[in-house]
PyMOL Python script that loads the backbone (N, CA, C, O; Angstrom):
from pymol import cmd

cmd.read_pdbstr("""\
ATOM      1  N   UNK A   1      -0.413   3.176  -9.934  1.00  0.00           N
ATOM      2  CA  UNK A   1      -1.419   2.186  -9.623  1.00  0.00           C
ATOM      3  C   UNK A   1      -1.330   1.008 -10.584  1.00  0.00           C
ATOM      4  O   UNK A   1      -1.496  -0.165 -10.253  1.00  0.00           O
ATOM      5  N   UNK A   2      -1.106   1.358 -11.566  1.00  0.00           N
ATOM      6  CA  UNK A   2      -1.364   0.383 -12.833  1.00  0.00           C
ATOM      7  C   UNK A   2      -0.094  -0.813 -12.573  1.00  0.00           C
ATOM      8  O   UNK A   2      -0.172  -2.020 -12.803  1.00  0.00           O
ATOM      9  N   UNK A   3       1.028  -0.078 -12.045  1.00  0.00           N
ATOM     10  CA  UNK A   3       2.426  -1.047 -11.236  1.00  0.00           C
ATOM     11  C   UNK A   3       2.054  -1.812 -10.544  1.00  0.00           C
ATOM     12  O   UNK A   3       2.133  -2.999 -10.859  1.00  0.00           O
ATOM     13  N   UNK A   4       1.492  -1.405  -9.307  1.00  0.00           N
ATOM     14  CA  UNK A   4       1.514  -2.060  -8.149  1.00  0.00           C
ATOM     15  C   UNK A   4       0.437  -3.066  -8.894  1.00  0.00           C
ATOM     16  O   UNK A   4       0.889  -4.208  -8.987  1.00  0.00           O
ATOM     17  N   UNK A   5      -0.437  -2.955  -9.259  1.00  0.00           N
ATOM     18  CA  UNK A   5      -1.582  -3.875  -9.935  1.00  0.00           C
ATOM     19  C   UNK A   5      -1.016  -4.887 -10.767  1.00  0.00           C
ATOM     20  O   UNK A   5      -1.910  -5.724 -10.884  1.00  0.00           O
ATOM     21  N   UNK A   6      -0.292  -5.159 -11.230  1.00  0.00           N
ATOM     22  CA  UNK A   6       0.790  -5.668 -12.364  1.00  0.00           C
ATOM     23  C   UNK A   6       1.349  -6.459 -11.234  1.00  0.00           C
ATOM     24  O   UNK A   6       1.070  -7.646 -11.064  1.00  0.00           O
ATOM     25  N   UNK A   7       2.139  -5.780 -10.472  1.00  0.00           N
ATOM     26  CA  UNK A   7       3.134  -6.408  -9.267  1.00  0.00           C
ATOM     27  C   UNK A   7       2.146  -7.650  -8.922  1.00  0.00           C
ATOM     28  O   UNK A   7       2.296  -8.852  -9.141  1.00  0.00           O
ATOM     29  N   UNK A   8       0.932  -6.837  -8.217  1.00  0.00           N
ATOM     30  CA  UNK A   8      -0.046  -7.689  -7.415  1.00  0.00           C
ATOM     31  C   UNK A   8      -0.077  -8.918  -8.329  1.00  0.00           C
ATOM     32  O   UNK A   8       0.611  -9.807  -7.827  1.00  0.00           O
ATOM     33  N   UNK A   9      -0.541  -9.227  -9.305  1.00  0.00           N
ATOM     34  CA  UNK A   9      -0.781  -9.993 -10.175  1.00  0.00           C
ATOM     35  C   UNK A   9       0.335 -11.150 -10.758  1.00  0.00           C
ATOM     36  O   UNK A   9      -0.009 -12.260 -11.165  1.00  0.00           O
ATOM     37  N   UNK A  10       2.017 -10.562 -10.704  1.00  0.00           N
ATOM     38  CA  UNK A  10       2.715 -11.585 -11.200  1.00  0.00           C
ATOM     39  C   UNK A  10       3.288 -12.200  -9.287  1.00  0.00           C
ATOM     40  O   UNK A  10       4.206 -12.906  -8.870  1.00  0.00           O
ATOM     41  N   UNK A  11       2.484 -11.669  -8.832  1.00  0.00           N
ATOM     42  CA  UNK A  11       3.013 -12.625  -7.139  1.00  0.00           C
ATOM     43  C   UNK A  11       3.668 -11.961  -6.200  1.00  0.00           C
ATOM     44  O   UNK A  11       4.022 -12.472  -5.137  1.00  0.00           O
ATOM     45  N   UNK A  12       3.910 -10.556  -6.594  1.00  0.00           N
ATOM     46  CA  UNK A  12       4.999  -9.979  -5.475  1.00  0.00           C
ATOM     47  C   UNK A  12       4.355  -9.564  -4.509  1.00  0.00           C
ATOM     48  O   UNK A  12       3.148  -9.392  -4.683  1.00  0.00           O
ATOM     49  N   UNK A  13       4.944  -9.270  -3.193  1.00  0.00           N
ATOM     50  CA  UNK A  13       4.500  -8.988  -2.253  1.00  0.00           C
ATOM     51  C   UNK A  13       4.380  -7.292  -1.709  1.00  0.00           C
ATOM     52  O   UNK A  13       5.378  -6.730  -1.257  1.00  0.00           O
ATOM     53  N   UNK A  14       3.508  -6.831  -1.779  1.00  0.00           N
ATOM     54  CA  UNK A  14       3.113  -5.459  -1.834  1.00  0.00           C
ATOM     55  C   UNK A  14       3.087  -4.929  -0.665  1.00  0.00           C
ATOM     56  O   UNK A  14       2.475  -3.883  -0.450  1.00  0.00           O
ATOM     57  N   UNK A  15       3.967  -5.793   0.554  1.00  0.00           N
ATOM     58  CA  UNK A  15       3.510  -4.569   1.708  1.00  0.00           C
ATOM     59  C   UNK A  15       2.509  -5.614   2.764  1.00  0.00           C
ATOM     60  O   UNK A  15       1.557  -6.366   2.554  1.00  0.00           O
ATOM     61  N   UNK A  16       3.290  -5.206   3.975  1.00  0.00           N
ATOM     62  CA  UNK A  16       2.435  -5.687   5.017  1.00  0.00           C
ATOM     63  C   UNK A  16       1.215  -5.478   5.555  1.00  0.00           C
ATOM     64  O   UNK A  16       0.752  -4.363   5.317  1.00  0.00           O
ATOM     65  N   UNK A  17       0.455  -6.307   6.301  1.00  0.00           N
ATOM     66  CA  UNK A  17      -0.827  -5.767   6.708  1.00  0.00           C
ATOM     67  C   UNK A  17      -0.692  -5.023   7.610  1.00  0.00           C
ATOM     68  O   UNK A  17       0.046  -5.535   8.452  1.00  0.00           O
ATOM     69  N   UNK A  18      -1.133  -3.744   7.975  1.00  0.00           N
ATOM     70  CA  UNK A  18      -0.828  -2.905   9.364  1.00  0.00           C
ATOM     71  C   UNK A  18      -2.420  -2.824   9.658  1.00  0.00           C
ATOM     72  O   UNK A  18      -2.609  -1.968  10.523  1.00  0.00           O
ATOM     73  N   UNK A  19      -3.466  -3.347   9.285  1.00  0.00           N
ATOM     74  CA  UNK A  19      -4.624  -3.080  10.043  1.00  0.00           C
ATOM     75  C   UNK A  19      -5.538  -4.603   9.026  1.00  0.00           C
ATOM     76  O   UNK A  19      -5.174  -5.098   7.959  1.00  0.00           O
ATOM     77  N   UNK A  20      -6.588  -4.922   9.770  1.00  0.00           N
ATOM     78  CA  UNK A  20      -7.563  -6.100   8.939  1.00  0.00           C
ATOM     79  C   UNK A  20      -7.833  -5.585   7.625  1.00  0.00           C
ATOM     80  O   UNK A  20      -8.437  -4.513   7.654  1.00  0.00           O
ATOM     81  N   UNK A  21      -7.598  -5.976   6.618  1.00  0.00           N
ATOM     82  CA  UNK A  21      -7.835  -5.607   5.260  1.00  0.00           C
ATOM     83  C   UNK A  21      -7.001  -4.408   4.660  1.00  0.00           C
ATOM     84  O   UNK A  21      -7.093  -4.242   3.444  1.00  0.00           O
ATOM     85  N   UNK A  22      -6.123  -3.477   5.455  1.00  0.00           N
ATOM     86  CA  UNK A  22      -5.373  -2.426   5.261  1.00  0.00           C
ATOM     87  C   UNK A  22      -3.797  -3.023   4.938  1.00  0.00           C
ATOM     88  O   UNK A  22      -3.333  -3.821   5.752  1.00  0.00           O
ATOM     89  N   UNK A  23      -2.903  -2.595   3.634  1.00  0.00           N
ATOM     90  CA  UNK A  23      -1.698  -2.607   4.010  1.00  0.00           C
ATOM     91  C   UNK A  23      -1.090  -1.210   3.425  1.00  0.00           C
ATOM     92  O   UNK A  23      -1.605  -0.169   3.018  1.00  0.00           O
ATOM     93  N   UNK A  24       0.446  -1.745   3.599  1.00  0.00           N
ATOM     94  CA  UNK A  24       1.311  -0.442   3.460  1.00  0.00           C
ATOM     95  C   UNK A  24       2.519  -0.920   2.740  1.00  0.00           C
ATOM     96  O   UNK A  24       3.201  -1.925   2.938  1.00  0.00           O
ATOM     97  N   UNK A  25       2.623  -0.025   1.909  1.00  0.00           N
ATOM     98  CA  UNK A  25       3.674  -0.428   0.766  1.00  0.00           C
ATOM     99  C   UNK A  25       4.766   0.965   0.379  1.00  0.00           C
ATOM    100  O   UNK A  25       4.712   1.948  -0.360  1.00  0.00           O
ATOM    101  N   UNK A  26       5.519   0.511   1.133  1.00  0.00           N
ATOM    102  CA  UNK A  26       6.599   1.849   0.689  1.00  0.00           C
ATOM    103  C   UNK A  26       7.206   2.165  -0.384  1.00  0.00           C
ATOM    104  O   UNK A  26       7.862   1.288  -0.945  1.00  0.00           O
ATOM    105  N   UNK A  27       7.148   3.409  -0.909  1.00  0.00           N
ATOM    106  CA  UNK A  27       7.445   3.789  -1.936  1.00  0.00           C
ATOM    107  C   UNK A  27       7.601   5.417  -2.045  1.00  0.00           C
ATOM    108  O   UNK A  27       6.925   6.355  -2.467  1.00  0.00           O
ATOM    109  N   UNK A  28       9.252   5.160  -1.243  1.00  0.00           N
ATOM    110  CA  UNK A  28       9.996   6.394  -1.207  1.00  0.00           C
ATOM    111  C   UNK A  28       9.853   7.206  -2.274  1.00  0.00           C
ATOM    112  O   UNK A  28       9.710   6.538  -3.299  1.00  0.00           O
ATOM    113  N   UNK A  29       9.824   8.754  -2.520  1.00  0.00           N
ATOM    114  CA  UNK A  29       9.417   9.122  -0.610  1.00  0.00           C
ATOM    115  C   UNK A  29       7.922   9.200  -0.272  1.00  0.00           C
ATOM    116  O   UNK A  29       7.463  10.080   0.456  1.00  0.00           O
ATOM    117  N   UNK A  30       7.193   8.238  -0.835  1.00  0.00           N
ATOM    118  CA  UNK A  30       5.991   8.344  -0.372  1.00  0.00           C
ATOM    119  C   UNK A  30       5.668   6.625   0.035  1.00  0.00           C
ATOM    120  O   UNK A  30       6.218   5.641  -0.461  1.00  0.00           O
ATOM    121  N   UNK A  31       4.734   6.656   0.961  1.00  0.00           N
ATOM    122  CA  UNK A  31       4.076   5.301   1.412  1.00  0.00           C
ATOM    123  C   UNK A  31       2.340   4.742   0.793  1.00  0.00           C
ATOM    124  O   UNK A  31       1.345   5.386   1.127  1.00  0.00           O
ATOM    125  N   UNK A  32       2.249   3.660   0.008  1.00  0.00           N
ATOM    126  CA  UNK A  32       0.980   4.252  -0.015  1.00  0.00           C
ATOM    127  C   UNK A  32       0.199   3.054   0.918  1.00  0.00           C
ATOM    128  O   UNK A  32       0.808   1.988   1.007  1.00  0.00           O
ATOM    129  N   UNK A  33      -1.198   3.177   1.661  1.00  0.00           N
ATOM    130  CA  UNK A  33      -1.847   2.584   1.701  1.00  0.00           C
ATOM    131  C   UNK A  33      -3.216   2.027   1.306  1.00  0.00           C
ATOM    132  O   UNK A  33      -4.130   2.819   1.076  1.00  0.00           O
ATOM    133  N   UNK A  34      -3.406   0.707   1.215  1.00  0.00           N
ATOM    134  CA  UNK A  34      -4.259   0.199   0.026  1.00  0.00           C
ATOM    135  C   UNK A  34      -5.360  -0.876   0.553  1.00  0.00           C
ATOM    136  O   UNK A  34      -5.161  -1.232   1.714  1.00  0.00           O
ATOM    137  N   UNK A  35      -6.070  -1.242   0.146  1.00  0.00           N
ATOM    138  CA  UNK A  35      -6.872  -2.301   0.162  1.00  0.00           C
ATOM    139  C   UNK A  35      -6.742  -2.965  -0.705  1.00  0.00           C
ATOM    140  O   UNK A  35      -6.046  -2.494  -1.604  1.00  0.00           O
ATOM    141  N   UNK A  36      -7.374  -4.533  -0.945  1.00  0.00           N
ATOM    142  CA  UNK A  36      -7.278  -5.173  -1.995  1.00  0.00           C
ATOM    143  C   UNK A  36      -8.477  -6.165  -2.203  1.00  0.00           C
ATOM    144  O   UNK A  36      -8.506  -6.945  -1.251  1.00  0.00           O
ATOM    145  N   UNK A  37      -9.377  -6.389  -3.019  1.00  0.00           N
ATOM    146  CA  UNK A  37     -10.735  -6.823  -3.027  1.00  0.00           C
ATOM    147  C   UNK A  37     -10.784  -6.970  -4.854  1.00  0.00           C
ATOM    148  O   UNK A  37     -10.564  -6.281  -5.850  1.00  0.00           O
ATOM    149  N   UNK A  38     -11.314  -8.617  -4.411  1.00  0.00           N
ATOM    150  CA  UNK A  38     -11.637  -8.960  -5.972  1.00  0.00           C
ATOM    151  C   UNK A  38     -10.411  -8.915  -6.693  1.00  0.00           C
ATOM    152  O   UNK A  38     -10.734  -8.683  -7.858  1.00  0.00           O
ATOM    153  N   UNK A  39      -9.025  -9.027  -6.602  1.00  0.00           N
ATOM    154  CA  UNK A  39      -8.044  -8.648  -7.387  1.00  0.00           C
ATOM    155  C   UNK A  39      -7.585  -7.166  -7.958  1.00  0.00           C
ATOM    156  O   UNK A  39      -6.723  -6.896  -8.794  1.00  0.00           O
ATOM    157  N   UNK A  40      -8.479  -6.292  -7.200  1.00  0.00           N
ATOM    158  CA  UNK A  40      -8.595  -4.903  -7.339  1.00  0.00           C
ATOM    159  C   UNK A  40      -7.509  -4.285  -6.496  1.00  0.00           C
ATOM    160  O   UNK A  40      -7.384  -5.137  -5.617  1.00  0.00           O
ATOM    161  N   UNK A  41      -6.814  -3.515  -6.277  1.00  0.00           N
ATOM    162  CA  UNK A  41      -6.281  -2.378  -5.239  1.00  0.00           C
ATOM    163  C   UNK A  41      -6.989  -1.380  -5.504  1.00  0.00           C
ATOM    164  O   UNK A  41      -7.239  -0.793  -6.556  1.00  0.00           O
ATOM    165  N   UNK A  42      -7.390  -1.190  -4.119  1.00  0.00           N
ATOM    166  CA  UNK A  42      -7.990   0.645  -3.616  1.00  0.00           C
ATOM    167  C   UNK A  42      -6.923   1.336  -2.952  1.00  0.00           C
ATOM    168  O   UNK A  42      -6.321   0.839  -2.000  1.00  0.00           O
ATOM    169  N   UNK A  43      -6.669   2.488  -3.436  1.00  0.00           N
ATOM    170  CA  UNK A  43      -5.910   3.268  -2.750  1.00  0.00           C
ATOM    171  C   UNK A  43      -6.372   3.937  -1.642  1.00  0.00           C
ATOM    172  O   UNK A  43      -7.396   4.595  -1.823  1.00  0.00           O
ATOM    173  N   UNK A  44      -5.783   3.944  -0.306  1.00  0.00           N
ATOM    174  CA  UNK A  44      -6.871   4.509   0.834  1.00  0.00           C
ATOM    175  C   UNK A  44      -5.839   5.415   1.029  1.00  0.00           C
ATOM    176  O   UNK A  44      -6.392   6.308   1.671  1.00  0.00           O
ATOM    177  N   UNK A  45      -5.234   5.584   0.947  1.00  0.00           N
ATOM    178  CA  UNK A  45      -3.952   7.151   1.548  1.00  0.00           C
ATOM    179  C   UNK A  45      -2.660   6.894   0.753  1.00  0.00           C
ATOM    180  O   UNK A  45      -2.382   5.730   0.465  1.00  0.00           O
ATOM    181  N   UNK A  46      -1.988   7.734   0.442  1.00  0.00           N
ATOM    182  CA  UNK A  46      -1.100   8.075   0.259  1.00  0.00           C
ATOM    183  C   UNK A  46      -0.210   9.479   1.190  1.00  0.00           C
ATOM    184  O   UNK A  46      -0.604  10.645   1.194  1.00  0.00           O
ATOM    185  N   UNK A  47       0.857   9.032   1.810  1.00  0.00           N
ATOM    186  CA  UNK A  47       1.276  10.045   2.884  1.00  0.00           C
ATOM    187  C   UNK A  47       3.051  10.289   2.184  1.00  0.00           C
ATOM    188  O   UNK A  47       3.823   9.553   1.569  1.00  0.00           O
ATOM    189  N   UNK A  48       3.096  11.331   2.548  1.00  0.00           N
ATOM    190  CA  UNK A  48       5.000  11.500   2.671  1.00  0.00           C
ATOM    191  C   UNK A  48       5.577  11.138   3.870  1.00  0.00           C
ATOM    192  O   UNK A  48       5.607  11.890   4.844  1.00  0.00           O
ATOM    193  N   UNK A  49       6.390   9.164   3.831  1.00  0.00           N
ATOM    194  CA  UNK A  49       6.631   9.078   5.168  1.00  0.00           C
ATOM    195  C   UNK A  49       7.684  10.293   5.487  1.00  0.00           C
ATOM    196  O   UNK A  49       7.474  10.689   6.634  1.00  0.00           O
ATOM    197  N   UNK A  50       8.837  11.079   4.800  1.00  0.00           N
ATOM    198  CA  UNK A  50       9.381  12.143   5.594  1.00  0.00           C
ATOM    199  C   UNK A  50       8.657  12.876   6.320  1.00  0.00           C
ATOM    200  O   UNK A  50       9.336  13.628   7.019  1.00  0.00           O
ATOM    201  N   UNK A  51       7.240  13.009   6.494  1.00  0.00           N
ATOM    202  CA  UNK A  51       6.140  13.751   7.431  1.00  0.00           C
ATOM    203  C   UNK A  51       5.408  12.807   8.508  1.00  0.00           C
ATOM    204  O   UNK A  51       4.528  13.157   9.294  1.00  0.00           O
ATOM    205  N   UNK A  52       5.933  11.624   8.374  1.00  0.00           N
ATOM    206  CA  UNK A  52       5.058  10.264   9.001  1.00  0.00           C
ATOM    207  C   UNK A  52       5.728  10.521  10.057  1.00  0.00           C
ATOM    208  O   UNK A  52       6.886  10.936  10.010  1.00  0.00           O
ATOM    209  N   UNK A  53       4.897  10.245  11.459  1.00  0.00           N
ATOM    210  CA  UNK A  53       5.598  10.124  13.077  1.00  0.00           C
ATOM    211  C   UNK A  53       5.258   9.118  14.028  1.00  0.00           C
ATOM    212  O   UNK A  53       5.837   8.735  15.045  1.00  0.00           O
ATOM    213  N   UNK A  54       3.995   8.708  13.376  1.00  0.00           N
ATOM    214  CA  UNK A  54       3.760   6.996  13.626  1.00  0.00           C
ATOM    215  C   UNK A  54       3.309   6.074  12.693  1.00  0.00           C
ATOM    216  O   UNK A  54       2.622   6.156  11.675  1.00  0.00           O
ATOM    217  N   UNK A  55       3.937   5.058  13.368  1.00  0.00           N
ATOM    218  CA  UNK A  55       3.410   3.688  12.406  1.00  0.00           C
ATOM    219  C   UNK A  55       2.404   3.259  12.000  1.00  0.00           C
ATOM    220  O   UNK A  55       2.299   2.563  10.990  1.00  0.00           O
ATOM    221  N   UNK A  56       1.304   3.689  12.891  1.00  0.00           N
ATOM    222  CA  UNK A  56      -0.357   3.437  12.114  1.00  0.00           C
ATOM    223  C   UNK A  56      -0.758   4.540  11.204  1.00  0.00           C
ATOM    224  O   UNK A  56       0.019   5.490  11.291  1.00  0.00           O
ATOM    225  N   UNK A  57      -1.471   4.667  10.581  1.00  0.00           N
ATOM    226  CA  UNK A  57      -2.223   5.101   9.224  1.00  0.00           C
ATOM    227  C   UNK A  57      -3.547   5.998  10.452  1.00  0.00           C
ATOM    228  O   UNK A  57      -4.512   6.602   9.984  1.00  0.00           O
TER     229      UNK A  57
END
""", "prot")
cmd.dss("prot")
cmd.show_as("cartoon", "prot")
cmd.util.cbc("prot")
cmd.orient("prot")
């Protein structure tokens, strides 16, 4: 978390939006998905895409 928060912060791009306010940021072998509010990330799931069978969350 403390990465991606860092990331967020020097400009990188963390992952597409797959729902209004939801994105997804891969990070073999896991995906996580997040929110982002106030400069904050919330973690809303974390999945093993090797177990993922569709594209929505």
């Amino acid at each position: 978390m403390n990465t991606m928060e860092w990331m967020a912060e020097a400009g990188f791009a963390l992952g597409p939006e797959v729902r209004p306010g939801r994105r997804y940021w891969p990070v073999p072998p896991q995906g996580v998905y997040y929110t982002e509010r106030h400069r904050t990330l919330y973690v809303a799931r974390v999945v093993d895409v090797r177990r993922r069978r569709s594209r929505h969350p």
